[in-house]
N, C-alpha and C positions, 0 to 999 in steps of 0.2 A: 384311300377311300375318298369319294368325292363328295364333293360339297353338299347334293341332295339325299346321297346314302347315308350322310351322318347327319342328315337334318331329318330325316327317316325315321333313322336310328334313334335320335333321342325323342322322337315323338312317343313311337310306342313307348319307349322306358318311362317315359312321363305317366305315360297313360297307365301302366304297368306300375306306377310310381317304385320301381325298380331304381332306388337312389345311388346304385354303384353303378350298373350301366347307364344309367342316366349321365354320371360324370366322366362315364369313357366317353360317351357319344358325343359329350358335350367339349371334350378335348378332341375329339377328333374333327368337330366340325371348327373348332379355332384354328387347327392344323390346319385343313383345307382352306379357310378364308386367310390365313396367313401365306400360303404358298403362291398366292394370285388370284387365285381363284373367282373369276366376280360371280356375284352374285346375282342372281335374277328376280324379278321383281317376288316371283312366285317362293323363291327363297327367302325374300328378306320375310316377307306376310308370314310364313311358315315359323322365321325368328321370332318377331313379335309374338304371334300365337303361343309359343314354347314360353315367353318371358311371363305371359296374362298367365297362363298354366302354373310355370313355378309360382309365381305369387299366390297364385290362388292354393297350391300343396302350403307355400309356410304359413297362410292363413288357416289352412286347418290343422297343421303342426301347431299352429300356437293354441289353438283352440282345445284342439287333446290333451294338452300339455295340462292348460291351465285346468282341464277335468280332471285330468289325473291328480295334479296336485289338490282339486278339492274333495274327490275321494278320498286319498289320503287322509286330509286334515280330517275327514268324518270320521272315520275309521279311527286314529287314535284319540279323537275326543268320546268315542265309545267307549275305550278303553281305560280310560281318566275316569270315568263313570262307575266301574262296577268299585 
């Protein structure tokens, strides 16, 4: 697979927030820049973009996260109640 197929590749999975394909695509594209592979400018911009992307999925994993946990805590301080 070539360097832009798997920079491709893990955009949709990002997009798709598809987080298994997401880490094939994301091994695949380390394969390819490990093998020689250079990069072109419009690849690396593509990189970056992917990294603004993930951060911005574990900002809203962390954000669910902590919903969930405060549902949670509602939910059995209801139950302390009756």
């Amino acid at each position: 697979m070539t360097l832009k197929q798997a920079t491709e590749r893990a955009k949709t999975a990002l997009a798709a927030e598809d987080l298994e394909e997401l880490a094939r695509a994301l091994k695949a594209r380390r394969k390819a820049l490990g093998s020689g592979e250079p990069p072109t400018q419009e690849i690396f911009d593509a990189g970056e973009r992917l990294l603004k992307g993930l951060l911005a999925l574990e900002q809203r994993a962390a954000f669910d996260s902590a919903r969930v946990g405060q549902v949670g805590r509602y939910i059995e301080n209801l139950k302390t109640r009756d």
